[in-house]
N, C-alpha and C positions, 0 to 999 in steps of 0.2 A: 580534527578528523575530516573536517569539509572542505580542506585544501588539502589534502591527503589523497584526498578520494577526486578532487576535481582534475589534481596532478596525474594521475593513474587514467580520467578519462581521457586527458591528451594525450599520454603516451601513447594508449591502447588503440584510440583511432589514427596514429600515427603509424602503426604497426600496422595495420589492413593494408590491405592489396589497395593500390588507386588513391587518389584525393578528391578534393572536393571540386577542384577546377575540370576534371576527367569528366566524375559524376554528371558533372550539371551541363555538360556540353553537350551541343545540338548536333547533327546529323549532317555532315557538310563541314564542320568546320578546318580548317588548319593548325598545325603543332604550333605555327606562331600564336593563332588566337588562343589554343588553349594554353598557352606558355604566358601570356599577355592577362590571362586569368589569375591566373596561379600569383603573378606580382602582383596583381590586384587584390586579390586574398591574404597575402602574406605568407602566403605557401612556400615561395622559395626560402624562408627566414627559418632560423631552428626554434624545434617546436617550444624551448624554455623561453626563448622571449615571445612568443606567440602566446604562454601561460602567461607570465611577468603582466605582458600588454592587457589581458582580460582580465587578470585579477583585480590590475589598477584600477579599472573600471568600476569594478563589484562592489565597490562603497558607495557610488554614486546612484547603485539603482540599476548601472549602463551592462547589459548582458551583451553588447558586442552585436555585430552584424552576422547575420547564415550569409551562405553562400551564395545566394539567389538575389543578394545586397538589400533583404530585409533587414529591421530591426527585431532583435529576439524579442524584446518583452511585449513587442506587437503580437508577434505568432503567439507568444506564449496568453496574451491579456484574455481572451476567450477560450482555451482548452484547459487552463490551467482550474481555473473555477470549477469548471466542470468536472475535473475532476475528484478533487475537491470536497465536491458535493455528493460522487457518486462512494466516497472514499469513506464519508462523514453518514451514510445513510449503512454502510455496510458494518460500520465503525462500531454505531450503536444498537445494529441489530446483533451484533457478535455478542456485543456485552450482553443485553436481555438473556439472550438465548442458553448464553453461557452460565450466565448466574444462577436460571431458572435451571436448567440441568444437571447442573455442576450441586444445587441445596439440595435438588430431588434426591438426589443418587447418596448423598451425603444424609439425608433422612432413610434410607434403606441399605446401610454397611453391609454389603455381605448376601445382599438380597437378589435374588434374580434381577428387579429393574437396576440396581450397582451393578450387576455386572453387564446386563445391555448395553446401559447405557457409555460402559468403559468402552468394551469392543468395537462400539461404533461410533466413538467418539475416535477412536485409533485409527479405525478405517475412514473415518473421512478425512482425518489431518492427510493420511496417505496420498488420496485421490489430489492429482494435479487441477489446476484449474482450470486451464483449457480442454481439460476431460467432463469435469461438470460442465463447462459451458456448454459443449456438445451435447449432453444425456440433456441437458434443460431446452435446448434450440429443440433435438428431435422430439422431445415429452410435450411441453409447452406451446412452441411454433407449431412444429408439421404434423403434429399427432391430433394435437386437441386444437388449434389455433388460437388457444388462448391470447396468448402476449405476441406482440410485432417481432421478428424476427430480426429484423435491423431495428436502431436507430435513427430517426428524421428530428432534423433539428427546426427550429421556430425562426422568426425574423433577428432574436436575439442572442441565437447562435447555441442556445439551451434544447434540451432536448423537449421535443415538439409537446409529449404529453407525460405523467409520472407514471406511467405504467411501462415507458420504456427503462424503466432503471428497475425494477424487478428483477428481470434474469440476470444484468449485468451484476447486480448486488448479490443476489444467492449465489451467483458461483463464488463469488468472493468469502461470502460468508460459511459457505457450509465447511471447507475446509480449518479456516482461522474458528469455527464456532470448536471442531472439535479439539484444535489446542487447547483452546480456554477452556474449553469444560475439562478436559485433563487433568488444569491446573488450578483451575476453583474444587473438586473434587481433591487433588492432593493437598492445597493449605488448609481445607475444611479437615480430612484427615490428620494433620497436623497438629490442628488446633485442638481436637478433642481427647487428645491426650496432655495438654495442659489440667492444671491444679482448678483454675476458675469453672475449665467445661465442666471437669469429674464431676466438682462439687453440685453442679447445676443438676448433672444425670443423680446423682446419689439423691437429692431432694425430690426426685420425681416428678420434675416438671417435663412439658410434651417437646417432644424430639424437635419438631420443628420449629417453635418457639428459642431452644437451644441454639441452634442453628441461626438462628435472623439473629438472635439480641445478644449470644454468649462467642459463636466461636466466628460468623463472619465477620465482627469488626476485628477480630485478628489477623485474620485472615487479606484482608486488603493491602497490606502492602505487596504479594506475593503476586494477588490478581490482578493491580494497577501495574505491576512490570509488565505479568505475560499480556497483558491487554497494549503495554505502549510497545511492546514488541511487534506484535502484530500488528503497528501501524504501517512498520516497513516492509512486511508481507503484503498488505494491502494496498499499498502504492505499489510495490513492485508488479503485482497479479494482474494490476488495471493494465497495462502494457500488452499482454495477451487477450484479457476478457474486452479490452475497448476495440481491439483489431477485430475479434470475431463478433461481435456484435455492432462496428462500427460506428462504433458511443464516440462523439467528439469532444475527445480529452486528450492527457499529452500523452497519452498510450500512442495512439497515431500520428502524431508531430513526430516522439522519439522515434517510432518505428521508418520513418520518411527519413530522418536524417538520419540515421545510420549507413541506410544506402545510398544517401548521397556522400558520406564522411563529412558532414556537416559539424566539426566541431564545437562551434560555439552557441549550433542550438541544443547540441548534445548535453555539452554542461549548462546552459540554464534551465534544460529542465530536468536534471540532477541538482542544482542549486537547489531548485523551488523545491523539490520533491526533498531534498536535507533540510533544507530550511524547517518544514512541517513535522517532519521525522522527530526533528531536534527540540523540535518544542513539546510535542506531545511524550518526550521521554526525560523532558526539564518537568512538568506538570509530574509524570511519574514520581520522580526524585520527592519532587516536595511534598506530593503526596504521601511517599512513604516515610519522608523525614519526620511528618506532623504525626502520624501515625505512630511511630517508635518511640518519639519524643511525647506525645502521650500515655503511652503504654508507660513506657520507664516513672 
């Protein structure tokens, strides 16, 4: 699937208007020098062996040169962590949030706070994220001054203090929270219509009790998917939430090369961004296999 998807990134920047020998030219130059670029690049070559050449690379570690005659896994060595980390703070505030919402509402079937909690668990999945980031900038920054507005990075390229990753994380989060809680509320629903739950409620033991020890370890295989799904929601969102916040991650690398048609920073940091995807939805799998394979 990760050469699938790397093949489709070359095509597609193939397909834009301009390349990357155009992009990157100064002001002044000549169609020779920009022609002179272009061979340099491997521009003038067709784009399948221009994929062929970076693939071969890609076992070795070698992401290929940007346009600019960097080395990608340079650009990539400090934004990519950072991301990373903003990706892994959003990651596990989703799940808390979600689990905690998702048993409440699921202790209250039918109840006013179930239905709350439904409705606005819909309407946030709704809301885009560059829509939250806005309502958090004006709430947060210029209303109350709470939190930095931007991003400032330290001598090690991380962000300056952990109070800049708040806003970036809640925008990320409130949307992916009200998936999850969706879907921790629908395998909880699920589940208490199994034989093991009934019997639990027939004994009269407390609801919530029910809940933690009978129906959510059933429940887990259902919430470990929607959670590794939303991995790829939250890598993709950081792309917008790092632009408007100017959080240095490869939100803004990727956002840079696009305008330049920088293909081969494009796919390393689609590489790195699958790579994580694919692990956190391998982790899923087994999760849910130990899981079934328990259960059975």
């Amino acid at each position: 699937m990760l050469a699938i998807l790397l093949a489709l990134v070359f095509a597609a920047v193939e397909l834009l208007p301009g390349d990357a020998a155009t992009a990157t030219s100064e002001r002044g130059e000549s169609a020779a020098d920009v022609a002179a670029r272009r061979h340099l690049l491997g521009l003038d070559r067709p784009v399948w062996e221009r994929f062929i050449d970076w693939m071969t690379g890609l076992p070795t570690g070698d992401l290929g040169t940007s346009a600019r005659g960097q080395k990608v896994t340079d650009l990539l060595a400090d934004p990519f962590p950072n991301t990373l980390l903003l990706a892994a703070v959003a990651f596990m505030l989703t799940a808390v949030v979600s689990l905690a919402l998702g048993c409440w509402a699921a202790t209250r079937p039918g109840r006013l706070t179930d239905r709350i909690i439904g409705h606005a668990s819909t309407s946030a999945f709704a809301i885009p994220e560059f829509v939250v980031s806005v309502v958090l900038l004006v709430v947060l920054s210029l209303w109350t001054g709470w939190l930095p507005a931007v991003t400032t990075t330290g001598s090690d390229g991380t962000p300056a203090t952990w109070t800049m990753l708040i806003m970036p994380a809640l925008a990320l989060v409130i949307p992916q929270t009200g998936w999850n809680t969706t879907i921790v509320r629908g395998a909880l629903a699920d589940q208490a219509s199994t034989p093991h739950v009934e019997a639990a409620y027939l004994d009269g033991l407390p609801t919530h009790r029910i809940i933690w020890r009978h129906a959510l370890p059933g429940a887990v295989p259902a919430i470990a998917t929607g959670l590794a799904t939303s991995t790829g929601m939250l890598l993709g969102g950081t792309v917008v939430v790092e632009t408007l916040f100017n959080y240095p991650g490869i939100g803004n690398v990727l956002a840079s090369a696009v305008s330049t048609r920088d293909t081969p920073l494009i796919a390393g940091v689609v590489i790195c961004a699958g790579a994580a995807i694919s692990v956190v939805l391998l982790a899923a799998d087994l999760s849910r296999a130990r899981t079934l394979g328990a259960q059975s």
